[in-house]
Structures are given as structure tokens and as C-alpha cells.
C-alpha positions as CSV (number, residue, x, y, z in Angstrom):
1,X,15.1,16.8,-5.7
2,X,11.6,17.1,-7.2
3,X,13.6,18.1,-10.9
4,X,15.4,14.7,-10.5
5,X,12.8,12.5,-9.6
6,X,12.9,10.3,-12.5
7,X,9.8,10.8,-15.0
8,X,8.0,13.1,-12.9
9,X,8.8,16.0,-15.5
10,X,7.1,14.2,-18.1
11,X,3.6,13.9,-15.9
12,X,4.2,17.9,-15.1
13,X,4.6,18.5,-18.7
14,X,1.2,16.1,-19.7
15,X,-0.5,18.1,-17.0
16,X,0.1,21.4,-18.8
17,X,-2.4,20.5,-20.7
18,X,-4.9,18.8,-18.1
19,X,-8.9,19.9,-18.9
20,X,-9.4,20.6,-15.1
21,X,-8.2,24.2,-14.2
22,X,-6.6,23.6,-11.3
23,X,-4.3,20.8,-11.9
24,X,-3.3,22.9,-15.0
25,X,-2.6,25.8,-12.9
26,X,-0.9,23.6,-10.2
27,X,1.6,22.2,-13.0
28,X,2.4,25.7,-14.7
29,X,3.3,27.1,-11.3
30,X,5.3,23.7,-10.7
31,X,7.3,24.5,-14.3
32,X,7.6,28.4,-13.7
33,X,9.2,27.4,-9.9
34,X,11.6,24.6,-11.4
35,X,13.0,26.3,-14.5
36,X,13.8,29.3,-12.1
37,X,15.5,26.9,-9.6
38,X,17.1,23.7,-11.8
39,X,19.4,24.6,-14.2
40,X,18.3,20.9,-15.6
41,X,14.8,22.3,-16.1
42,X,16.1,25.2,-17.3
43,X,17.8,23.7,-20.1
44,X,15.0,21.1,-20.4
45,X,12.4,24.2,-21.1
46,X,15.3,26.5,-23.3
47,X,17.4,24.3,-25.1
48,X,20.3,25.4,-23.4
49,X,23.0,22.9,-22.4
50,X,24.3,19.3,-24.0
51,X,23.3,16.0,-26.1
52,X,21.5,15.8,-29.1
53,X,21.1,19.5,-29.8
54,X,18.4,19.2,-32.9
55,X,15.7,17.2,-30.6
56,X,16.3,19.1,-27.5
57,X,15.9,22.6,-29.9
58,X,12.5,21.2,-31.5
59,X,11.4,19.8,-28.3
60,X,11.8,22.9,-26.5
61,X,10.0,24.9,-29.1
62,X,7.5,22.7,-28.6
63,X,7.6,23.5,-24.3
64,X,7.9,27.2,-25.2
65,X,4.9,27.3,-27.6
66,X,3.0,25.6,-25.0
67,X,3.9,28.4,-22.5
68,X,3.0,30.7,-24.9
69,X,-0.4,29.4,-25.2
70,X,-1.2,29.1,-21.1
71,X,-0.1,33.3,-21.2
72,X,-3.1,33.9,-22.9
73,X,-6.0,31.8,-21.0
74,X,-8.3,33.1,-19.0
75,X,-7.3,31.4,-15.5
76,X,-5.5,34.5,-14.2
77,X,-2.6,32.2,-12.0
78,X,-2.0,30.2,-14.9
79,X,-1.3,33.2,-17.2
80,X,1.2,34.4,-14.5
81,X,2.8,31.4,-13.9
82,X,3.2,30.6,-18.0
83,X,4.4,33.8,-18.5
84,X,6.5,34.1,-15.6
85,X,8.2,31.0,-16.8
86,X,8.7,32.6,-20.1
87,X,10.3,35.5,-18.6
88,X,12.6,33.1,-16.9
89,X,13.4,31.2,-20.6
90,X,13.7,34.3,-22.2
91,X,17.1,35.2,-21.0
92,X,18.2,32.7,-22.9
93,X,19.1,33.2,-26.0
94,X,18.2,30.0,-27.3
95,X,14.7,30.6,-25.6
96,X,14.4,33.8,-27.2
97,X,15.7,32.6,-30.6
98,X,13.2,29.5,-30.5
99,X,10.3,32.6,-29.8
100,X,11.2,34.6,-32.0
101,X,10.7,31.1,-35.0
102,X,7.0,31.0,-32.9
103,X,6.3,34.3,-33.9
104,X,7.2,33.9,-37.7
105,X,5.7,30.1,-37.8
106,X,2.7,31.1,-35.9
107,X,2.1,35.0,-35.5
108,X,0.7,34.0,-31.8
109,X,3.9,35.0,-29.7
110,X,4.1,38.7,-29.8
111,X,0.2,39.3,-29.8
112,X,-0.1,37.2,-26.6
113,X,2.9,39.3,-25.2
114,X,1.2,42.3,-25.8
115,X,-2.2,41.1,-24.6
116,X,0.1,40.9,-21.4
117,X,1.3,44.6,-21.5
118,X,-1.9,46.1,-22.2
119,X,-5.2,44.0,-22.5
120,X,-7.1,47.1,-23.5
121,X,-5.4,47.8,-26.6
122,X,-8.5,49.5,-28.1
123,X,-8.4,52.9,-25.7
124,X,-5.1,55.5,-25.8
125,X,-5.4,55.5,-21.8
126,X,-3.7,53.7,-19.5
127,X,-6.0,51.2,-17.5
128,X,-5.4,49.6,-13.9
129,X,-4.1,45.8,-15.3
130,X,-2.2,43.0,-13.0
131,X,1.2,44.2,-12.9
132,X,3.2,40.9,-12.7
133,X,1.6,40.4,-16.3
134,X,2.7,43.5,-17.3
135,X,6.0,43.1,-16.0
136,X,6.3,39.5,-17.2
137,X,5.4,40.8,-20.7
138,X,8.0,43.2,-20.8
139,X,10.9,41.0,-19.6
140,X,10.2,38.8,-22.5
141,X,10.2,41.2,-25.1
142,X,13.4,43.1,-23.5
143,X,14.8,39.8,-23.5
144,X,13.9,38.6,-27.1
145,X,15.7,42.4,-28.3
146,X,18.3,41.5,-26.2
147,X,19.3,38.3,-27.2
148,X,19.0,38.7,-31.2
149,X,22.2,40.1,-32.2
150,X,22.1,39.5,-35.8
151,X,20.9,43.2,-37.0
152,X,18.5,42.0,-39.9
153,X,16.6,39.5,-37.7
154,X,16.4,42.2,-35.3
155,X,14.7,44.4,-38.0
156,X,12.2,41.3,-39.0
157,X,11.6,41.8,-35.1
158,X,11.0,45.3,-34.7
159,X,9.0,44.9,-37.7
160,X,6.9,42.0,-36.3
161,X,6.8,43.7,-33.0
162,X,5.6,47.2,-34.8
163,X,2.4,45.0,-36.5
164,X,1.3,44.2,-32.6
165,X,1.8,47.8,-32.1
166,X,4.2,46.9,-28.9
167,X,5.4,50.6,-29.0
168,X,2.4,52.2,-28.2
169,X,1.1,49.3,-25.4
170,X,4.9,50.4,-24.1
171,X,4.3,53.9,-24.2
172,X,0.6,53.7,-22.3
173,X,2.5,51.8,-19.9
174,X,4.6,54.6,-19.1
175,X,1.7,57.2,-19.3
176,X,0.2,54.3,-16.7
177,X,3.2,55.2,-14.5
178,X,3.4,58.6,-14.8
179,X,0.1,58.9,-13.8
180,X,0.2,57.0,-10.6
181,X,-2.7,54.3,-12.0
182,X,0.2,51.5,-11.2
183,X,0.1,50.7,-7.4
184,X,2.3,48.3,-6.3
């Protein structure tokens, strides 16, 4: 009922970008609880689904990018919620098509998704990090791989991805695993 309610999802979406913490927080968890539970949302976020197909795209490019951006502030709920909402979008592969333009237009989607996996990125060692990031991180980029079929974007990808040096934040967290520093 709440996704129906007729221009509430326009004040959620203002709120994303509220100056006081909290209500921004209270509207990203809002969005990252909706897309998972309205396919209306869902589309609304994605760009999945019917109707005028070129606004609905760049308008949800505009949703995702703003998503992107609440993954990488400091409020620690927010980021999970943003990025748990990204996760979500992600299996989509018009989500992870309209991420993957983000990263090309903007170079700010793949180094906030590896800020994610591993916020240290200076030290080789594994560190003790919030594991819903971590996990949230690597949904997206499983998902973005996953859903780019065409073989020469996927190089541009793995390319992209190899610049953030996603490999290596991968590989510390299985060393992070492997060494029992991941609890829970």
C-alpha cells in the first residue's frame, strides 16, 4: 500500500537528498525496503517494465546515480541501505546496464563499490570491515558481470573494474575469510 499511495514516492525520492541525516537515512531505508517488495518500485528504480521507455531509462539513471552517491557517505545505515538497494537493482540487467553508463560517464560507480569491499585499500591485509557492505558490494559487481552479455563491453568492464583494482580488494576478502577476521 505505502508503494501506491499516490505521490508519496516522489517526497521519498526528494528526501534522498534531505540535509538532516536522519530523514535521509529514514528515506534510503524506505527505497531499499520498497524496491525489494514492489515490483512497481522496482521498475520505478531499474527501468524494468512498460511506457515511455527513454524517460523511464534516463530517469532511472538518474535514481541509480543517486544510490550510488548515498553508498559512499559517511552515515553508516544510509550506506547500507543505498547500497543494499543497489544490490537489489543490480539484478536487473537494465540496472546493471544503466551502472555500468555511470561508471563510463562518471568514473564514481566502481570506486564507491570497491570502497564497499575493502575501505582500506592501501594495506595487502585483510581488516575487520561491516560485512553487509562487503557483501552488498559484491552482489553488485557479480551482478553487473552477470548481466553484460555483450563480450566487448564486458572487457571495457573488466578493464574499468581492473583500474579500481576490484581483483585484489576480492582476493583480501577471501584472505579475510580464510583467516577467520569475518565474524558473522
Amino acid at each position: 500500500r505505502v508503494a501506491d499511495t499516490k505521490g508519496l514516492l516522489a517526497k521519498i525520492e526528494f528526501m534522498l537528498l534531505d540535509d538532516n541525516v536522519l530523514v535521509r537515512r529514514a528515506a534510503t531505508e524506505l527505497i531499499c525496503n520498497l524496491v525489494s517488495g514492489s515490483e512497481m518500485i522496482f521498475n520505478h528504480f531499474s527501468g524494468e517494465g512498460e511506457g515511455d521507455v527513454k524517460i523511464s531509462v534516463n530517469q532511472s539513471k538518474s535514481r541509480l546515480h543517486i544510490l550510488v552517491a548515498l553508498s559512499d557517505v559517511e552515515d553508516e545505515p544510509t550506506r547500507l541501505a543505498a547500497s543494499g538497494a543497489l544490490a537489489v537493482l543490480s539484478g536487473s540487467p537494465t540496472a546493471s546496464q544503466l551502472l555500468v553508463i555511470l561508471e563510463f560517464e562518471n568514473h564514481r560507480v566502481f570506486p564507491v563499490l570497491r570502497q564497499l569491499i575493502d575501505p582500506d585499500g592501501d594495506s595487502d591485509q585483510p581488516t575487520q570491515q561491516n560485512v553487509g557492505l562487503v557483501h552488498r558490494g559484491v552482489v553488485c559487481i557479480r551482478n553487473i558481470f552477470v548481466n553484460s552479455t555483450d563480450e566487448s563491453l564486458r572487457k571495457k568492464i573488466g578493464e574499468a573494474t581492473e583500474k579500481q583494482e576490484l581483483a585484489s580488494a576480492l582476493t583480501k576478502i577471501i584472505k579475510g575469510a580464510n583467516s577467520g577476521i569475518w565474524t558473522g
